[in-house]
C-alpha positions as CSV (number, residue, x, y, z in Angstrom):
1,X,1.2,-15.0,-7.3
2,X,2.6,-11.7,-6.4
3,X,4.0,-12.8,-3.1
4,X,5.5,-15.9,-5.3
5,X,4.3,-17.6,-2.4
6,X,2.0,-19.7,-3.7
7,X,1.5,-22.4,-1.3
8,X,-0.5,-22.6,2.4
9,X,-3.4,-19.9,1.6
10,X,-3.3,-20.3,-2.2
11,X,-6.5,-18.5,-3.5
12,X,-9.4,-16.8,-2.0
13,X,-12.8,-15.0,-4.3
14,X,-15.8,-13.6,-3.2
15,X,-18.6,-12.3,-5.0
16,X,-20.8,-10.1,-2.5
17,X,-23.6,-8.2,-3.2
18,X,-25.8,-6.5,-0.6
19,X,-29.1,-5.1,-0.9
20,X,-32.3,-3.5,0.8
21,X,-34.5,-6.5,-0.2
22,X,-32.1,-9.0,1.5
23,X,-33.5,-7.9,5.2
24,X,-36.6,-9.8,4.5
25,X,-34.6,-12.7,5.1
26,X,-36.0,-14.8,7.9
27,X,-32.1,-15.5,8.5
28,X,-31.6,-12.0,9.8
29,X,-32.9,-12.8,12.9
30,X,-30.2,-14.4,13.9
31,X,-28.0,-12.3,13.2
32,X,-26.3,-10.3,15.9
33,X,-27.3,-7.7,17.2
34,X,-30.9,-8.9,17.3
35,X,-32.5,-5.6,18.2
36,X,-32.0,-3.2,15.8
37,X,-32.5,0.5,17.0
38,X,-33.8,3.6,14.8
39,X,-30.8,5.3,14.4
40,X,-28.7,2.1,13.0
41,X,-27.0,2.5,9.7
42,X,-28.3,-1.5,8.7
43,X,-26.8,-3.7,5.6
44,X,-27.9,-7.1,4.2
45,X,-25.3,-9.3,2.2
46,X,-24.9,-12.4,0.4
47,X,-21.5,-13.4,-0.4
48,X,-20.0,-16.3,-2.0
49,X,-16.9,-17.9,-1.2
50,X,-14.2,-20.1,-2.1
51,X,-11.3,-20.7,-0.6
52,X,-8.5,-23.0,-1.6
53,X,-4.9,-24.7,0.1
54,X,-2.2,-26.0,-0.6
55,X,1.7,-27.7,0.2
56,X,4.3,-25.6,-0.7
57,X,5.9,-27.8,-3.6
58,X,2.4,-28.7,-6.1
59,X,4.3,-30.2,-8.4
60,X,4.5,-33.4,-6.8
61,X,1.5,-36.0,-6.6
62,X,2.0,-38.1,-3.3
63,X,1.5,-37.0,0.3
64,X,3.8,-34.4,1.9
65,X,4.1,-35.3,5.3
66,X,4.7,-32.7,7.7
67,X,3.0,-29.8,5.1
68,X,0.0,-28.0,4.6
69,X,-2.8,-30.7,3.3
70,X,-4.6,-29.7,0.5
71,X,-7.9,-28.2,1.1
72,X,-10.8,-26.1,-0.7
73,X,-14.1,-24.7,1.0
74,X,-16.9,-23.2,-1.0
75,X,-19.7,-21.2,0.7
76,X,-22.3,-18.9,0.8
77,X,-23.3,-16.6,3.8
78,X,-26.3,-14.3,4.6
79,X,-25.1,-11.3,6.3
80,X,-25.6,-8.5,8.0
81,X,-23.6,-4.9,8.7
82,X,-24.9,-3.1,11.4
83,X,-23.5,0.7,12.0
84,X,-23.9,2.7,15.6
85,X,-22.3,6.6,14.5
86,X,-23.0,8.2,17.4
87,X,-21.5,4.9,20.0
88,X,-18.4,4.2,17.6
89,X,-19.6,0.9,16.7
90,X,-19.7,-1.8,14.2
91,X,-21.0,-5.1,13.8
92,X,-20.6,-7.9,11.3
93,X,-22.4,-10.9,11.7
94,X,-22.8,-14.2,9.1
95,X,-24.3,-17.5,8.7
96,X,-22.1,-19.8,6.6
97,X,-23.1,-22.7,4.8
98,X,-21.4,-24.8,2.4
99,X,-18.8,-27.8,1.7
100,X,-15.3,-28.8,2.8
101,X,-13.2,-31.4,0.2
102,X,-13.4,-31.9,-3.6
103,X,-17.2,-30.4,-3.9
104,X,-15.6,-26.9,-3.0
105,X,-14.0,-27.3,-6.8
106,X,-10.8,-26.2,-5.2
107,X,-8.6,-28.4,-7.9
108,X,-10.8,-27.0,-10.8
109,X,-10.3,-23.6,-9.8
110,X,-6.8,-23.6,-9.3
111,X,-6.1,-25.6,-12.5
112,X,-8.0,-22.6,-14.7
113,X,-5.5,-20.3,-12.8
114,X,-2.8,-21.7,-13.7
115,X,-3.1,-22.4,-17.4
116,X,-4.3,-18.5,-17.5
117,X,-1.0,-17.7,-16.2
118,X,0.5,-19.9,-17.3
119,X,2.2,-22.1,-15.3
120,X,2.8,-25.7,-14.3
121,X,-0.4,-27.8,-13.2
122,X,-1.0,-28.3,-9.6
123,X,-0.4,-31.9,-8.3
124,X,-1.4,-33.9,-5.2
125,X,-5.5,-32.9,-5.3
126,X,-5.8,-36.5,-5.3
127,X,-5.1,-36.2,-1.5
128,X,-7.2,-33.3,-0.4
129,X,-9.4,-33.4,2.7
130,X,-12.3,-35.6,2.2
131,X,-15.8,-33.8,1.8
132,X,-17.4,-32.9,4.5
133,X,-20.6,-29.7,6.0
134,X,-19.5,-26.3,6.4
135,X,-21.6,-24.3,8.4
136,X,-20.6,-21.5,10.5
137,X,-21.1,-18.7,12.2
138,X,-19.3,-15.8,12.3
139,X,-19.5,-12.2,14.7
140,X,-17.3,-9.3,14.4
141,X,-17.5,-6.0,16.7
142,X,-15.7,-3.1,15.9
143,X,-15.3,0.0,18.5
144,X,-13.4,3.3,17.8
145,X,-11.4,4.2,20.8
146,X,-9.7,7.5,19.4
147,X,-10.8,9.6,16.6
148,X,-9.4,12.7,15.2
149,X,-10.0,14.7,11.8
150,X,-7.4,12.4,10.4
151,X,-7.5,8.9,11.7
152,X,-9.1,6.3,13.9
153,X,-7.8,4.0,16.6
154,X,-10.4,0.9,16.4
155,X,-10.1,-2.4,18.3
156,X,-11.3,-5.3,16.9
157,X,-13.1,-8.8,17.9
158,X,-14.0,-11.8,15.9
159,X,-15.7,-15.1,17.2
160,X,-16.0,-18.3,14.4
161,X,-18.0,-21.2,15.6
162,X,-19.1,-24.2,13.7
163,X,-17.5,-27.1,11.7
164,X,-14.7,-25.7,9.7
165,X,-13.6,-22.8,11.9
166,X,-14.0,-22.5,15.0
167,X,-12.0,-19.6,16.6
168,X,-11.3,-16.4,18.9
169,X,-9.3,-12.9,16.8
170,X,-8.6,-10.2,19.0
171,X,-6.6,-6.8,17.8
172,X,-6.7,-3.6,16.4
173,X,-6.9,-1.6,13.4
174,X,-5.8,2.3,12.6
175,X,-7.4,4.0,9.7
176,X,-5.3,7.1,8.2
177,X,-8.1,9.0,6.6
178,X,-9.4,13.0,6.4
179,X,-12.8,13.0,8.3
180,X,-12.9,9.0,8.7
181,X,-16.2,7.4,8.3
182,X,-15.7,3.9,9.5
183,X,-18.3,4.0,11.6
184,X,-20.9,5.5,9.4
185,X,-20.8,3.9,6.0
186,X,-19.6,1.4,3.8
187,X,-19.8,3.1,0.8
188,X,-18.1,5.8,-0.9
189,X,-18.8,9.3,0.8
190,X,-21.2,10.8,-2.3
191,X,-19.7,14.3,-1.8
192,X,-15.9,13.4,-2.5
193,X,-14.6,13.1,-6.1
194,X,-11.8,11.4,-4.9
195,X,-10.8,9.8,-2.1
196,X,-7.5,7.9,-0.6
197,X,-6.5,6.2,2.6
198,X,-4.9,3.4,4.5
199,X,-5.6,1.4,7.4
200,X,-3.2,-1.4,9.3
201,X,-3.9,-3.3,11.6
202,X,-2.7,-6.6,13.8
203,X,-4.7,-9.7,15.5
204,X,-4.1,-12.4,17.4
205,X,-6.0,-15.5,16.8
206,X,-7.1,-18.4,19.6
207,X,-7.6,-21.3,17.6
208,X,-9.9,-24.0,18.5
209,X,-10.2,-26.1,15.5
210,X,-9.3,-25.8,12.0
211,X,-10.7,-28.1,9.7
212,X,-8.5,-27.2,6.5
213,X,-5.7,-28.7,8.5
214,X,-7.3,-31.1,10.7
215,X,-9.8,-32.3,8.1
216,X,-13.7,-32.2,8.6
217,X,-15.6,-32.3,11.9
218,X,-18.1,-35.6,10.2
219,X,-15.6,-37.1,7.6
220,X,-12.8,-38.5,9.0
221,X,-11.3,-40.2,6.6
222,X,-9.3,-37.6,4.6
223,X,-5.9,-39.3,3.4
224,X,-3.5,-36.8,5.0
225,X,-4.4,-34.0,7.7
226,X,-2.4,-32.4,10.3
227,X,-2.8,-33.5,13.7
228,X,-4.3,-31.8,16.8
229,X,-1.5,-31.3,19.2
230,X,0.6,-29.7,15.8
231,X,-2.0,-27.4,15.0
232,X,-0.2,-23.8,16.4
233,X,-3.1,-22.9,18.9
234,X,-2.4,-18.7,19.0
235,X,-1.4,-17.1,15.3
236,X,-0.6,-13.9,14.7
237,X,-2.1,-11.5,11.6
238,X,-1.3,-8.3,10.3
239,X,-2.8,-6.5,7.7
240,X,-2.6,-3.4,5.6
241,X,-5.1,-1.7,3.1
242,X,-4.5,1.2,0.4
243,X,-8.7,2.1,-0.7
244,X,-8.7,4.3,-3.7
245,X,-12.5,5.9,-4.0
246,X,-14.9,7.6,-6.4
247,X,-18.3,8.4,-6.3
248,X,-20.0,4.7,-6.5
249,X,-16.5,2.9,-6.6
250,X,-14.1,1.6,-4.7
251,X,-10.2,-0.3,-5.3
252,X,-8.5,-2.1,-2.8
253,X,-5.3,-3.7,-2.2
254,X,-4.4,-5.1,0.4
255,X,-1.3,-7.2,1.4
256,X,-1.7,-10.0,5.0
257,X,0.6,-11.8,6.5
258,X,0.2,-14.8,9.1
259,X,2.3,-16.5,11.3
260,X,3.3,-20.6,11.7
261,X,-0.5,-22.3,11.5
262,X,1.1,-25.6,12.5
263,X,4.5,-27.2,12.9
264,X,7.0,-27.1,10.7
265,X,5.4,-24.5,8.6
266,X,6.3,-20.6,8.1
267,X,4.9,-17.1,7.7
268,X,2.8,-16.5,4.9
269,X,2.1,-13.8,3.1
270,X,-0.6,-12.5,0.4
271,X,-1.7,-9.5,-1.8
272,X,-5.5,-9.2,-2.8
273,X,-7.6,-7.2,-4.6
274,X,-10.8,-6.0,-4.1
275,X,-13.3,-3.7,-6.1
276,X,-17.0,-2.6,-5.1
277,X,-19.4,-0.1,-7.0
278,X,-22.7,0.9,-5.6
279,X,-25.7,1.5,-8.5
C-alpha cells in the first residue's frame, strides 16, 4: 500500500505475545539451544501469523501464467528467545504449525483490506494454491562481531525446514544505537525516557523449496504454481528499521526489499509497521 506495490508479498500480521508462563511448554524442549545456562536472558512466545500472495494485476479472475500464484499461509508458532550478554549471542528458535491454501483465509483477509481502503476487489482467489500442512521449523543465530558505544556489527543465520519453507539466510545487520543492547534485551531499556535508532542490514537466501510458489509439499493439485527449475534458487534481502522507544513501548517501521523469487518476476518492496508494549 505504501510501496503501491501491491502484488508478490501482499500482506503480512502477527499477533505475538510472550510470557514467563509459556516456558512450561513441553514444546520448548525442542527448541534450540536445548541447554539453557544460568546466566541466559530466556523468552517464551506465541505468535500468530498470516501471510498472503498475490499476481501483480488482481483485477483479473483467470490464471496468470508466468506470475506469482496466489497464495495465503496461516500459523501459529511456540517460540523461544534466548540471550548470551557476555558471548554476543542470540538465538531465535520456532515450531510452526498451520495451513497452506484457502483455510489460511488469505482471500477474506485481503478482501476486508480493501473495502477499508477502499479499493477495487481482488480477483483470481479462485486459483490459489490448494490446501495443504504447514509445519516448520525455524533457527536463527545472531553474533555481534564489533561493538562500540554507538553501534553493532552483527552477522546473521537463519535455517527454515519443513513443508512450506524450507531454506538457508545468511547476512548481516548494523544497529546505530547509543550503548546498544541487542544482545541483552528485547524490551525497552526502563532507564531511558526516550529512545531512537536504526539498524540495516542485507541477506542472502539459499532456497530449497518454497511452497507459496511451488504449491504444497502433500497437495498437488493446486491449479496454477510455479515450477521447480523457475524458482530463483539464491535471493537477495535488505532491510532497514527506524525503532522509536518509551518506557514499556515500542514503534517500528521498517521498509524490505527482495530480489527476483522466480522467473519473470521483479524486486519487491514493502513498508511494515510494528508496535510492542510490555505490562
Amino acid at each position: 500500500m505504501f510501496n503501491r506495490m501491491d502484488w508478490y508479498f501482499s500482506n503480512g500480521i502477527n499477533i505475538a505475545l510472550y510470557h514467563e508462563v509459556l516456558g512450561k511448554s513441553p514444546l520448548n524442549r525442542i527448541l534450540l539451544p536445548l541447554r539453557i545456562r544460568e546466566t541466559d536472558r530466556v523468552y517464551y512466545g506465541l505468535r500468530l501469523r498470516q501471510e498472503i500472495y498475490t499476481p501483480r494485476d488482481i483485477s483479473q479472475d483467470e490464471i496468470q501464467p508466468g506470475d506469482h500464484p496466489y497464495a495465503a499461509t496461516l500459523s501459529l508458532s511456540s517460540e523461544k528467545i534466548v540471550m548470551r550478554p557476555a558471548s554476543h549471542m542470540r538465538f531465535t528458535s520456532g515450531l510452526q504449525l498451520g495451513v497452506l491454501g484457502p483455510a489460511a483465509l488469505g482471500f477474506h483477509a485481503q478482501k476486508l483490506i480493501h473495502n477499508i481502503t477502499p479499493s477495487d476487489p481482488p480477483q483470481g482467489w479462485d486459483n490459489q494454491v490448494g490446501n495443504d500442512l504447514m509445519l516448520n521449523y525455524n533457527v536463527t543465530v545472531d553474533k555481534g562481531v564489533v561493538e562500540d558505544e554507538y553501534s553493532q556489527f552483527i552477522l546473521h543465520g537463519r535455517a527454515r525446514l519443513g513443508t512450506v519453507y524450507t531454506d538457508a539466510t545468511a547476512g548481516f545487520l548494523v544497529r546505530m544505537e547509543y550503548q546498544p543492547k541487542y544482545f541483552s534485551f528485547i524490551d525497552p531499556d526502563p532507564a531511558r525516557r526516550f529512545n531512537i535508532y536504526v539498524e540495516f542490514g542485507g541477506n542472502l537466501r539459499f532456497v530449497g523449496y518454497d511452497a507459496s510458489l511451488q504449491g504444497g509439499m502433500f497437495n498437488r493439485t493446486s491449479p496454477y504454481t510455479i515450477p521447480s527449475e523457475s524458482v530463483s534458487r539464491i535471493v537477495a534481502e535488505g532491510r532497514i528499521n527506524i525503532v522509536l522507544e518509551l518506557p514499556k513501548h515500542q514503534l517500528v517501521f521498517y521498509e524490505n526489499v527482495v530480489s527476483p523469487r522466480f522467473d519473470a518476476s521483479e524486486w519487491h518492496a514493502w513498508l511494515g509497521i510494528s508496535y510492542r508494549y510490555w505490562w
